[in-house]
C-alpha positions as CSV (number, residue, x, y, z in Angstrom):
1,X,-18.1,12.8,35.1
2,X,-17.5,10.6,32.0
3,X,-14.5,9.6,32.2
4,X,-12.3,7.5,28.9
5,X,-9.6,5.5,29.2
6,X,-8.0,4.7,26.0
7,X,-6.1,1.2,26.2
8,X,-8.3,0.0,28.7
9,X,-8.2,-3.5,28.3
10,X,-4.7,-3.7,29.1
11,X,-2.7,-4.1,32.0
12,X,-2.4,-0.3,33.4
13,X,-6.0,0.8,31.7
14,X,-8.3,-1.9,33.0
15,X,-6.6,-1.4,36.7
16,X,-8.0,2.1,36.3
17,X,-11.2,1.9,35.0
18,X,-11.6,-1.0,37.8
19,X,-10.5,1.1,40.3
20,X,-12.5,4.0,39.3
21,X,-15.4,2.1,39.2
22,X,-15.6,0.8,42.6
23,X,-14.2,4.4,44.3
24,X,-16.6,6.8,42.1
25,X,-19.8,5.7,41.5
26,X,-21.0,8.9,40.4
27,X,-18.6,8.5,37.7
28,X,-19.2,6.8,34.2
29,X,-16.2,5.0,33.1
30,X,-15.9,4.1,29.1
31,X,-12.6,1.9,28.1
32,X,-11.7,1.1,24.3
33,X,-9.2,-0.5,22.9
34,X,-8.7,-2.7,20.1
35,X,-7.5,-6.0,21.9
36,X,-4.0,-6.5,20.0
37,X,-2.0,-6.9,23.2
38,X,-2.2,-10.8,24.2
39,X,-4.2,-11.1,27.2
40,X,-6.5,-8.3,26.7
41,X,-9.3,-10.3,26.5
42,X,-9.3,-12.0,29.8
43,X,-10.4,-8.5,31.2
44,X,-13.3,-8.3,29.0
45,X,-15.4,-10.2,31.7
46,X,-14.2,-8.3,34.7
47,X,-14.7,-4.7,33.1
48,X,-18.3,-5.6,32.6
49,X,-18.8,-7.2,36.2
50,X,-17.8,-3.7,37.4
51,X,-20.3,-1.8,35.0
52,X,-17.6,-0.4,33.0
53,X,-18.7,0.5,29.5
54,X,-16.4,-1.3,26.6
55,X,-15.7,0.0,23.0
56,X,-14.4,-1.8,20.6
57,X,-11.9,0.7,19.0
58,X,-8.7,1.6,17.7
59,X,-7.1,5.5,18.2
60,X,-5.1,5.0,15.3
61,X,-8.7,5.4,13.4
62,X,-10.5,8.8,14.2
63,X,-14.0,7.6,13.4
64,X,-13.3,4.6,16.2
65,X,-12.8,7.0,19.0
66,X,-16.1,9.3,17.9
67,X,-18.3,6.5,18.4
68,X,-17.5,7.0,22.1
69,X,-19.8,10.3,22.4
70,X,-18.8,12.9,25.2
71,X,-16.5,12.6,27.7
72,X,-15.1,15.2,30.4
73,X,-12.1,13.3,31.2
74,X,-9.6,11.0,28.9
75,X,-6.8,8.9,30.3
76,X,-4.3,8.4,28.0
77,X,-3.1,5.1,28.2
78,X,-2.5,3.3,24.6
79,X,0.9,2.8,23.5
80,X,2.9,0.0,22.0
81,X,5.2,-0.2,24.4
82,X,7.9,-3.2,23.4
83,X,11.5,-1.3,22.5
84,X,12.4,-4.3,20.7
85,X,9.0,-3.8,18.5
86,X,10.8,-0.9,16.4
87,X,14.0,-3.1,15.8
88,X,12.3,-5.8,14.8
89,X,10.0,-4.5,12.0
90,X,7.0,-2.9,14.0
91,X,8.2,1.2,13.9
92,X,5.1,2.0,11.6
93,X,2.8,0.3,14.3
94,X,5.2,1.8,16.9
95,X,4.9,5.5,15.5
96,X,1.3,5.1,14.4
97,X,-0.5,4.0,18.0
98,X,1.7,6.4,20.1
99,X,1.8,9.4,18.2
100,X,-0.8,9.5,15.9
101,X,-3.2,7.9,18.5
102,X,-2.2,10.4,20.7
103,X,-3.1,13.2,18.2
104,X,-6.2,11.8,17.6
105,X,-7.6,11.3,21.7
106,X,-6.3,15.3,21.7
107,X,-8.5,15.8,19.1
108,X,-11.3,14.1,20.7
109,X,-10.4,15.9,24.1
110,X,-10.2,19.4,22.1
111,X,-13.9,18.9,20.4
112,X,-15.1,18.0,24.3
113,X,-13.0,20.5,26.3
114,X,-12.0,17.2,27.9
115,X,-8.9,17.1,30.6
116,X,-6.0,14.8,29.5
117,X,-3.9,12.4,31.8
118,X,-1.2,11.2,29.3
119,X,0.9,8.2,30.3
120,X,4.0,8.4,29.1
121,X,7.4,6.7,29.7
122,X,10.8,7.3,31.6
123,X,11.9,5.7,28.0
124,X,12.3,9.7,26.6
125,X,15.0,10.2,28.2
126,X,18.2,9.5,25.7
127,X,19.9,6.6,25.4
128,X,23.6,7.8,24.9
129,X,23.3,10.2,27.8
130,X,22.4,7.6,30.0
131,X,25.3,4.9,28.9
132,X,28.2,8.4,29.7
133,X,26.5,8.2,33.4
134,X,29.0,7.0,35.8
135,X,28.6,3.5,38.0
136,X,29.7,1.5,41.0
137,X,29.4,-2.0,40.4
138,X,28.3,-3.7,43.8
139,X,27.9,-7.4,44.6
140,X,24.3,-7.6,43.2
141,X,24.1,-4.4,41.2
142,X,25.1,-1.5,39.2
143,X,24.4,1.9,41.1
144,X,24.9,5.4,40.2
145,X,27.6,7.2,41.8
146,X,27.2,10.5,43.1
147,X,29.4,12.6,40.9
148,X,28.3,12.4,37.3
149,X,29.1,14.1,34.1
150,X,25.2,15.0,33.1
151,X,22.7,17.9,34.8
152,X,20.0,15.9,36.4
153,X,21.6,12.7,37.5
154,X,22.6,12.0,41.2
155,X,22.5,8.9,43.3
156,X,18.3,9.1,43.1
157,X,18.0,8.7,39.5
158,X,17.2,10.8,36.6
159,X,14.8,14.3,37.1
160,X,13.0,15.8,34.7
161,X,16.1,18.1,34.2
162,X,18.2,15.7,32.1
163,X,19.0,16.8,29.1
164,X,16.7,15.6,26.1
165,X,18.8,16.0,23.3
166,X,19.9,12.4,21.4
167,X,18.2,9.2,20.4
168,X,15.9,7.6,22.6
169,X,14.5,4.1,20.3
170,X,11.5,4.9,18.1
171,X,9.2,4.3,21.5
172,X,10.6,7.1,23.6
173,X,10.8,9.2,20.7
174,X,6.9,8.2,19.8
175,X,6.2,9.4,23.4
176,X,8.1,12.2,23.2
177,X,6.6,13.5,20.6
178,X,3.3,12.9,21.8
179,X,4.2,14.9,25.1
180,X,4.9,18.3,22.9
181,X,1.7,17.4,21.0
182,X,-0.1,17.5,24.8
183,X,1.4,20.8,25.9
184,X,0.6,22.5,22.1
185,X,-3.1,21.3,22.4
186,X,-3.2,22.5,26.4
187,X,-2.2,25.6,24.8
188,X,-4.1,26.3,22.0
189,X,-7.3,24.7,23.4
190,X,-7.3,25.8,26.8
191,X,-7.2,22.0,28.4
192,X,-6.1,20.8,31.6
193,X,-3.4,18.0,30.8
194,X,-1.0,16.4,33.0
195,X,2.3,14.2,31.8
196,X,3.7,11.5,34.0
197,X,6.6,9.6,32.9
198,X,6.3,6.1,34.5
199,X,9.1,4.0,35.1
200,X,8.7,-0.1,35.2
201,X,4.9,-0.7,36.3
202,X,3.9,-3.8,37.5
203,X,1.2,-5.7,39.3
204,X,-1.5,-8.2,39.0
205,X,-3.0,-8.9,35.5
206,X,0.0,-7.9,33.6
207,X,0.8,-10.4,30.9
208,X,4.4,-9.4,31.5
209,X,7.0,-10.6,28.9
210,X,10.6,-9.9,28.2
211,X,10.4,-6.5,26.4
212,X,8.0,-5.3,28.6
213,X,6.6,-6.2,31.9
214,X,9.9,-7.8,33.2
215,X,9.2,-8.2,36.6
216,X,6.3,-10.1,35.9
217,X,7.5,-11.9,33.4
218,X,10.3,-13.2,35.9
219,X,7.9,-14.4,38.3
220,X,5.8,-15.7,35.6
221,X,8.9,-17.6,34.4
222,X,9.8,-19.1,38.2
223,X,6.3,-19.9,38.9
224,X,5.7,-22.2,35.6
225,X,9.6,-23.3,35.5
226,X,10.5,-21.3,32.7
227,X,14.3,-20.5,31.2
228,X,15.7,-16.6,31.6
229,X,18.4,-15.1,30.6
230,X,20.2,-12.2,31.9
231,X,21.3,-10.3,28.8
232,X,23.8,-7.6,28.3
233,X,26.6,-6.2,30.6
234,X,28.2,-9.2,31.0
235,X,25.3,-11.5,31.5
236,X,25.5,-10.9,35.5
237,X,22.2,-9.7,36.1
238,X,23.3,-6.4,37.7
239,X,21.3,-3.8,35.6
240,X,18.7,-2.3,37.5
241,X,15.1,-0.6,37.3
242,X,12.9,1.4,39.4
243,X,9.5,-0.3,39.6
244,X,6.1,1.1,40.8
245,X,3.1,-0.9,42.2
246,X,-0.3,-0.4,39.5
247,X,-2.1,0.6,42.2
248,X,0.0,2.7,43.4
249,X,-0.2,4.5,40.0
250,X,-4.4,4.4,40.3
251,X,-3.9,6.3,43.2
252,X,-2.0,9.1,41.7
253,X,-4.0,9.2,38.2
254,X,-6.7,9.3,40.8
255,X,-5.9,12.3,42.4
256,X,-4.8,14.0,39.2
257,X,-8.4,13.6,37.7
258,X,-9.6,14.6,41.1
259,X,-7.6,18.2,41.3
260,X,-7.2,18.9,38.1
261,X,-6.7,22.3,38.3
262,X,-3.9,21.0,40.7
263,X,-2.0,19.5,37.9
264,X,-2.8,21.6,35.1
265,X,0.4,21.9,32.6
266,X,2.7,19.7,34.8
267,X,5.4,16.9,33.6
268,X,6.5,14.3,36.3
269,X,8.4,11.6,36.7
270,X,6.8,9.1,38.7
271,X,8.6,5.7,39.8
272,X,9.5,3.6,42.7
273,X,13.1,5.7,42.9
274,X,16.1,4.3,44.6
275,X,14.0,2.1,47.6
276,X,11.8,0.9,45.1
277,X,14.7,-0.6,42.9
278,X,15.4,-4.1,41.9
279,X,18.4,-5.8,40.2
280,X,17.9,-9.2,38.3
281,X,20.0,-10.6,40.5
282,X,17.9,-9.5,42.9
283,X,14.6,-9.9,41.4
284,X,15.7,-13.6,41.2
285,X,16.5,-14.3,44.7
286,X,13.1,-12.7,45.5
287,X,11.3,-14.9,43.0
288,X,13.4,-18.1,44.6
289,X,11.9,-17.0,48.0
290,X,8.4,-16.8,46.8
291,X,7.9,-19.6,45.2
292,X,10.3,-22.0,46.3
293,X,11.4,-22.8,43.1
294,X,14.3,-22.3,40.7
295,X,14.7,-21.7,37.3
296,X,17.8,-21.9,34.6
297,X,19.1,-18.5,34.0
298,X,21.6,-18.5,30.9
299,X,23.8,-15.6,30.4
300,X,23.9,-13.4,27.2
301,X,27.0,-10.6,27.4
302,X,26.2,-8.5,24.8
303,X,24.0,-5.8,25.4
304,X,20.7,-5.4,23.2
305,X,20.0,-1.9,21.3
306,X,18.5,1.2,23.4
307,X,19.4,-1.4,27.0
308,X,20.8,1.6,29.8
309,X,22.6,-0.2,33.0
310,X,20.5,1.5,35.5
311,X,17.2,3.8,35.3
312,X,15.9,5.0,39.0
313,X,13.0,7.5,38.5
314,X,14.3,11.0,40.6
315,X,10.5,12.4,41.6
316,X,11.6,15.0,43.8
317,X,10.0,17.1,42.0
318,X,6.8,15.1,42.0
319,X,6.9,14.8,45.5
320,X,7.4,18.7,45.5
321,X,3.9,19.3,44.4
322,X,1.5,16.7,46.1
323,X,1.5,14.1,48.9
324,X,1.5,11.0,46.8
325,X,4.0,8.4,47.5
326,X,4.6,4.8,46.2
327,X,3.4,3.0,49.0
328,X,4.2,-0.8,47.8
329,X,7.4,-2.6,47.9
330,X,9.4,-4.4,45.3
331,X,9.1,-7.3,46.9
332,X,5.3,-6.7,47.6
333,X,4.4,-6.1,44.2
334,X,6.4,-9.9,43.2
335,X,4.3,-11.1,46.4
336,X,0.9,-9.7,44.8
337,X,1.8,-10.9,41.3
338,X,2.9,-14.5,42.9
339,X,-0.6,-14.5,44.2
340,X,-2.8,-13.3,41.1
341,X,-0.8,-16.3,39.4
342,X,-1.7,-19.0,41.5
343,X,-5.7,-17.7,42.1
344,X,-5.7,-17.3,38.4
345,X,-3.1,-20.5,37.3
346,X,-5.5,-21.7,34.5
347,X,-6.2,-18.8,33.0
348,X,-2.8,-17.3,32.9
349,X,-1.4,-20.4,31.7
350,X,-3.8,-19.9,28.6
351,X,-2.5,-16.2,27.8
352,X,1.3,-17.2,28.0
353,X,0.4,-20.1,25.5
């Protein structure tokens, strides 16, 4: 099987096509992607150390992605994924890479009769919805309570059953978008597609930053003594996210290109859920443990466009249908990242700077 992963040289993609590499080596794993994210680069050497074919391309251009020939498999995974890119100037780059680079891989996959795993985001979900949700404030974070106003919200999180009506930023509404263009082509071509809309995802070899990538980006910022903030709802640190282990995602995109008659036409949230849930607060006192070390962490109170208090990914449903669970920790996955940034120190010091 020939397998491409679009936005491989990134953080999620190159996990994948690594990971596929070693566990199929009947399978012929292609990567392109056009190297704009910082960091990119550094896993140039180790896609090609595995055997993993590299193409220089961009989805936003059609001709790019022919020159990758025939594939039987594409994994959807480039985005611009920064919320703050849209409010600060970027919603034509935004718009362009997720939706019409989506269109374009489904045109790719329709000319091949290819299946499509498309990576989307828990970030469709709509903003205003989310703020009406009702909260207990506890002594290191927000929860939800257990009677709320909206269909699909509990205790767990959000489900696939929450309503999608409202504004979402320009990047859920990209991915969104992109999402209807995957059922429409499953439809009217016949392919097997599969949505999964990831929560936070992090790991080693993410070149994590404050719109994207936070938990890395907060131990990145204790391990080289660097100032955070918390920002928004009072500056306390409370807000919280579901987070999910990269390879714990490999394992399930994995499967899914596996079976894929097993996931044909399915939508799933997929997330660490409530276990797999940090606060800041928490996050920090994690990061103090690991490394020993402290940081300054100013507070900011008001609350940045498109922010929600809490997001906790409800995959009942998900868990419904297969066997996969997240099998990593919260405070493994800061353990794992604390260790990739001290084997790798140099060379992620030169990506932050």
């Amino acid at each position: 099987m020939r397998v491409l992963i679009t936005g491989g040289a990134g953080f999620i993609g190159s996990s994948l096509a690594l990971a596929f590499a070693s566990r199929h080596a009947d399978w012929q794993i292609v990567v392109c992607d056009n190297l704009y994210r910082r960091g990119s680069e550094l896993n140039l050497p180790r896609l090609k150390a595995a055997g993993v074919e590299f193409v220089h391309a961009d989805v936003r251009q059609p001709a790019d992605l022919e020159r990758v020939g025939h594939v039987d498999a594409l994994v959807e995974c480039s985005a611009e994924p920064s919320v703050m890119a849209s409010e600060q100037g970027g919603g034509e780059f935004v718009v362009q890479t997720n939706l019409l680079g989506a269109y374009n891989c489904l045109e790719l996959a329709a000319r091949h009769r290819a299946q499509v795993v498309f990576l989307s985001t828990s970030r469709v979900y709509p903003v205003a919805a989310q703020e009406q949700l009702r909260l207990v404030e506890g002594e290191t974070r927000f929860e939800l309570a257990d009677d709320q106003p909206t269909p699909g919200a509990g205790p767990e999180g959000i489900s696939e059953r929450f309503p999608l009506d409202g504004a979402r930023t320009l990047y859920g509404a990209s991915k969104l978008a992109a999402e209807l263009l995957v059922t429409e082509y499953a439809a009217s071509h016949g392919l097997k597609t599969v949505v999964n809309r990831f929560g936070v995802v992090a790991g080693p070899w993410q070149m994590g930053k404050v719109d994207q990538g936070v938990f890395t980006h907060w131990m990145l910022s204790f391990y080289f003594g660097r100032p955070l903030a918390y920002i928004g709802y009072g500056g306390e640190g409370k807000q919280v996210r579901d987070l999910l282990h990269v390879d714990d995602l490999v394992d399930l995109v994995d499967d899914q290109l596996v079976r894929p008659g097993h996931w044909a036409g399915r939508t799933y949230n997929a997330g660490g859920g409530r276990a797999g849930s940090l606060s800041l607060l928490e996050t920090s006192a994690l990061c103090r443990e690991i490394t020993g070390r402290d940081v300054e962490i100013g507070r900011i109170s008001e609350t940045r466009t498109g922010d929600v208090p809490v997001y906790l990914s409800d995959c009942s449903a998900l868990f419904a249908h297969t066997d996969w669970r997240p099998r990593r920790s919260p405070a493994q996955i800061l353990h794992d990242i604390f260790d990739w940034i001290h084997d790798h120190e140099a060379l992620v010091r030169s990506a932050l700077t």
